[in-house]
N, C-alpha and C positions, 0 to 999 in steps of 0.2 A: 504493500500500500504506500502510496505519496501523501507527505503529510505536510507537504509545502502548499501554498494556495497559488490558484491561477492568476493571472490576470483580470480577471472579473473577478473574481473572488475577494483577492486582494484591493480592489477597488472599493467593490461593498465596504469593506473594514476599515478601510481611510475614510470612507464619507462617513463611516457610521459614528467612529470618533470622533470625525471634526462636529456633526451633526449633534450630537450630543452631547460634548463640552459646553457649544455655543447656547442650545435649546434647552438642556436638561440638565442643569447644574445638580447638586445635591441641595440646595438652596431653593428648587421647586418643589423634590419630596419634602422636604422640612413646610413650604405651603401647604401642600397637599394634605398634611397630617393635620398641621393645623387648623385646615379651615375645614376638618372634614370631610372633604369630596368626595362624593358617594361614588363615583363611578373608582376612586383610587390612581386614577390615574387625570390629565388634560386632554379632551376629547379636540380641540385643536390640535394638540402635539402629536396627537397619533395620525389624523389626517394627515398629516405632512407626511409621519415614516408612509402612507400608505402611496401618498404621492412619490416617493424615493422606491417605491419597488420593493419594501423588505418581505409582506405579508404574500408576494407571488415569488420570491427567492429559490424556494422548495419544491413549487408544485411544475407538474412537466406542461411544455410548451404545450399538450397537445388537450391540456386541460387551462391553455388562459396562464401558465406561470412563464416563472424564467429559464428557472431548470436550471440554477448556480448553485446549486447542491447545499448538504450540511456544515462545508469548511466553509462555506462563506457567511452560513445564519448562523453559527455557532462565532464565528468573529464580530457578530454583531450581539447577539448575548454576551458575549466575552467586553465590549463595550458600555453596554449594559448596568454589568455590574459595577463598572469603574465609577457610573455615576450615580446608582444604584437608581436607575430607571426603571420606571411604572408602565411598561406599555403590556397591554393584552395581545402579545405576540404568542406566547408559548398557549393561552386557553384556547384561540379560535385557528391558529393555524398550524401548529405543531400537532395538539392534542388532538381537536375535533377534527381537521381539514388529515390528517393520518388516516382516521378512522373512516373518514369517507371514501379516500383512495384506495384502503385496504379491506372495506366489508361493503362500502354502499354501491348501489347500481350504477350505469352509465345515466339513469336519466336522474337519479340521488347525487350525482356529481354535477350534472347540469344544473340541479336545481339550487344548490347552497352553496359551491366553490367560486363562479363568479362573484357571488359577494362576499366571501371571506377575503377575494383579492383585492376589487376595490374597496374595502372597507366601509361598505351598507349595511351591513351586518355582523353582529358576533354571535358567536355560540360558545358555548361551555360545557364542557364535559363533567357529569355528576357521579361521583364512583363511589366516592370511601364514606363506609359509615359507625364510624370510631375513630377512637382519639388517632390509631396509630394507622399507616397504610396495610392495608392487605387487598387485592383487587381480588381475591378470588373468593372473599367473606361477606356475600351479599345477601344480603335479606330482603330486599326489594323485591316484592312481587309482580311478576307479569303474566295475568290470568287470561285467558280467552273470556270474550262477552259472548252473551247469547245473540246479540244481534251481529256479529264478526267484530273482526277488528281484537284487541288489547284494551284491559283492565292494568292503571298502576298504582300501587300502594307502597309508600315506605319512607325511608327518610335519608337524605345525604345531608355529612359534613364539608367541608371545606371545599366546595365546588369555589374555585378560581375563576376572579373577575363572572360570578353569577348573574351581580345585580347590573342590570344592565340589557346581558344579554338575547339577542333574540331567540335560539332557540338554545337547548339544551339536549345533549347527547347522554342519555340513562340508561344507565348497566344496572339492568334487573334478572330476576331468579326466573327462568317458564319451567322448570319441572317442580315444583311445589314448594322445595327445602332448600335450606343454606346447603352448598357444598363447596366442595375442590376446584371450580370451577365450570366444571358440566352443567348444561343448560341454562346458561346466561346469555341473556338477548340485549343488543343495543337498538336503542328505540330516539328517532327523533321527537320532541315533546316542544310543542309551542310554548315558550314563556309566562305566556300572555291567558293561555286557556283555563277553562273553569277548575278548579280541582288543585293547582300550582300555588305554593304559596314559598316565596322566598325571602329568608329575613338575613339581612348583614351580620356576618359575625368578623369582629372585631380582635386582630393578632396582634402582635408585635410591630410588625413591619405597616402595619395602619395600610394594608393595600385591599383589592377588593374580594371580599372572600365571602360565602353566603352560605345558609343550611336550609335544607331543599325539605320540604313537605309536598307526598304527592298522597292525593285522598279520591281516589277514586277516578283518576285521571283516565279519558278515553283515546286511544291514539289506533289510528286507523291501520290496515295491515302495508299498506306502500311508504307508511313511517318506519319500519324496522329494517334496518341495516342488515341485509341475509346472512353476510360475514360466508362464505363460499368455504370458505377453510375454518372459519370456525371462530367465534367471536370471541374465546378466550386468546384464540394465537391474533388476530386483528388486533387486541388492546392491549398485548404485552410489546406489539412492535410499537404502537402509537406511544406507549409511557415507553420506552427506553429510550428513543430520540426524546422525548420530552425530558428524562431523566439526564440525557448528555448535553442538554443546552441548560440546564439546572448547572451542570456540573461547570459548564464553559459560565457561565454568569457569577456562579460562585469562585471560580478562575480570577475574573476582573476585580471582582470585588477583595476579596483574598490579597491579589497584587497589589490594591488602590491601598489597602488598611495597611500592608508591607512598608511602602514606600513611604508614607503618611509619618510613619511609627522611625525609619530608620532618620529621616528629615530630620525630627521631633530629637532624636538621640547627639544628631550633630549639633544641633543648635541649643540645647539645652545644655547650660553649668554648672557642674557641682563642683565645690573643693577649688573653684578655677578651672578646670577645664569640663569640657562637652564632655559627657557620661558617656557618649559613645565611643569614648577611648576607654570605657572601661573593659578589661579582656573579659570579664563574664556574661555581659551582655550582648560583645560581638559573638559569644559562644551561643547565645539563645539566638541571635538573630545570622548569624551562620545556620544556624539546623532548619529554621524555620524557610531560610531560600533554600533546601534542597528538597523542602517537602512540598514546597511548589513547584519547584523544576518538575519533580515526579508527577504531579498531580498534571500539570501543563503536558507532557506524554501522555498520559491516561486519556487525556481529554482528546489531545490530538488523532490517537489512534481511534477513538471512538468515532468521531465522528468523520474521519478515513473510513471507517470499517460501514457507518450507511452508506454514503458515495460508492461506495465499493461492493455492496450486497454482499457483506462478508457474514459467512453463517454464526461465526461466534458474536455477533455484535450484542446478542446479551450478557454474556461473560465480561466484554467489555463494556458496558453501560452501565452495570453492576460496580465494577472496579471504578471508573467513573466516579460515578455517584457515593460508595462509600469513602475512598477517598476527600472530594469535597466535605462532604458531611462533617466527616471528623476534623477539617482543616477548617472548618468555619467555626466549629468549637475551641480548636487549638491556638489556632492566628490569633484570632479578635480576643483570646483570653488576654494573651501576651501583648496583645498591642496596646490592654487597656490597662496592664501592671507596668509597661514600658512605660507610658506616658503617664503613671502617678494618677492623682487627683485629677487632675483635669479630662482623662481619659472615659469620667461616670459622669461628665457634667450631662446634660444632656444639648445646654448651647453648641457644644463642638460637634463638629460632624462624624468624628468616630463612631457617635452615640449612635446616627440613621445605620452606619457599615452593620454594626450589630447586631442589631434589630431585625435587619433583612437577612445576616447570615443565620441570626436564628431561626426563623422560619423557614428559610431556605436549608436547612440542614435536616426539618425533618420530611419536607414538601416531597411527594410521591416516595417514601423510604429514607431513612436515614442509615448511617452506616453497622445498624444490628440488623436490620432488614437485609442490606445488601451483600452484607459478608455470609450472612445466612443463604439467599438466595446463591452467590454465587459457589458454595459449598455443595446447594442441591446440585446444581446445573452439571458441576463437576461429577455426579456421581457420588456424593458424602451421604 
């Protein structure tokens, strides 16, 4: 696999930084929290990425996109994080716009992917229903009606960027009981329709996140995504790219809190001189760049390995993803006992870095889910 980017690729990733230093400072999310905003993100600033091409990056040419693959939207996650940007990239076009490609029909593609490109609409994917990830622990019911069509009942947590959304993509049970994942259906569900009731739930990172109540919801039989191969394999390939642009986001983020923190070392005095002459500090911040260099492979390779239709890409998505996990725990520890006191204020912007790595660390599996997973996959 090439894990250098192309020329378009590499393109996307200059604009995407220049675009989001200039546009989205860290100094917008700190608005954004502030003032509330329900959608968690500026519905202006996402119209622009949509004008810049990010949301059709992925999808193939012969679906309306660009077809500049995953090294080019993971360097834009990977920007992302540096400025800890709010856009609904990874809920409508990573997560659901996968799921479309991978289980929905030719005229299920017609009907929703032009607008996840020009950005007229968002959709959200509704999975997990507990504190912790498991996609194959679903209780959500999806019963046949007597008049045809799907019965839904159940309840999702932390559906990403929900409120808002137009429709929503729901992973419910059709053989009667929780399992292993046997007999789950994915079903497109209007928003908006009788029975849906979505209320904001409120994390750390202040982004947009929602808890789904379906009571009786009707959704007709050309809403279900057939999934041809099978809708448990559909929605592990839709979350493992979702999991490696988590991973490339928490990449930028990770780097931005590094560099922030080693700054903070040179320029701060103790005793007379910058503390970062002290040799036990360059010793904690020596270890901390090699566990990024490692993590920046992980990520590279992962998302080489979608471009590539490489068959282990969940082994690698898994490594990925545990990795980050635990470096968004580890980094941001150290970055906020490097910087003292000022590192818990919450006026400093360490404080937003934080915040999002915390969520982002547990966001689709953290790294006991991952290490665990990738022990099954291995055959453990």
């Amino acid at each position: 696999m090439v894990f250098l980017l192309n020329d378009e690729q590499r393109q996307l990733a200059d604009s995407a930084t220049e675009f989001l230093n200039a546009q989205s400072p860290i100094a917008l999310q700190r608005r954004l929290r502030d003032t509330r905003a329900p959608l968690g993100y500026e519905p202006t600033l996402w119209q622009q990425v949509v004008e810049l091409g990010w949301p059709a990056a992925v999808f193939p040419e012969e679906d309306g996109g660009l077809g500049v693959g995953y090294q080019g939207l993971g360097a834009v996650f990977e920007a992302m994080g540096r400025t800890v940007a709010a856009l609904p990239l990874l809920s409508s076009v990573v997560l659901c716009g996968e799921l479309l490609l991978a289980a929905g029909t030719q005229a299920q593609r017609q009907r929703w992917l032009p607008g996840l490109i020009d950005g007229q609409q968002r959709l959200a994917l509704a999975l997990d229903e507990q504190g912790r990830h498991h996609p194959e622990r679903i209780r959500t019911q999806a019963r046949r009606s007597a008049s045809g069509g799907w019965v839904l009942d159940g309840e999702k947590w932390f559906v990403i960027d929900g409120i808002g959304a137009a429709w929503l993509v729901v992973v419910a049970q059709t053989l009667g009981a929780e399992g292993q994942g046997e007999g789950l259906g994915l079903f497109m569900v209007d928003a908006t329709q009788p029975g849906v009731a979505l209320q904001p739930t409120l994390l750390a990172d202040s982004r947009n996140h929602a808890r789904l109540t379906l009571t009786g919801v009707q959704v007709a039989d050309d809403l279900r995504l057939p999934a041809t191969a099978g809708a448990l394999q559909a929605l592990d390939a839709a979350l493992d790219r979702a999991r490696i642009c988590l991973a490339a986001e928490g990449l930028g983020l990770l780097r931005e809190a590094f560099e922030r923190t080693l700054s903070y070392l040179k320029e701060r005095v103790q005793f007379d001189v910058p503390i970062g002459s002290f040799q036990a500090l360059q010793h904690r911040m020596a270890r901390l760049y090699t566990e990024l260099e490692m993590l920046e492979s992980c990520v590279r390779a992962a998302l080489a390995a979608i471009d590539a239709g490489d068959p282990g890409l969940a082994l690698l998505a898994s490594l990925a993803k545990a990795r980050a996990s635990d470096l968004c725990e580890k980094v941001t520890n150290e970055a906020v006992q490097l910087h003292g006191g000022i590192g818990v204020t919450d006026e400093f912007d360490l404080g937003l870095i934080v915040k999002r790595a915390r969520v982002l660390q547990h966001s689709l599996g953290d790294g006991v889910f991952h290490r665990d997973r990738y022990a099954r996959l291995q055959g453990f």
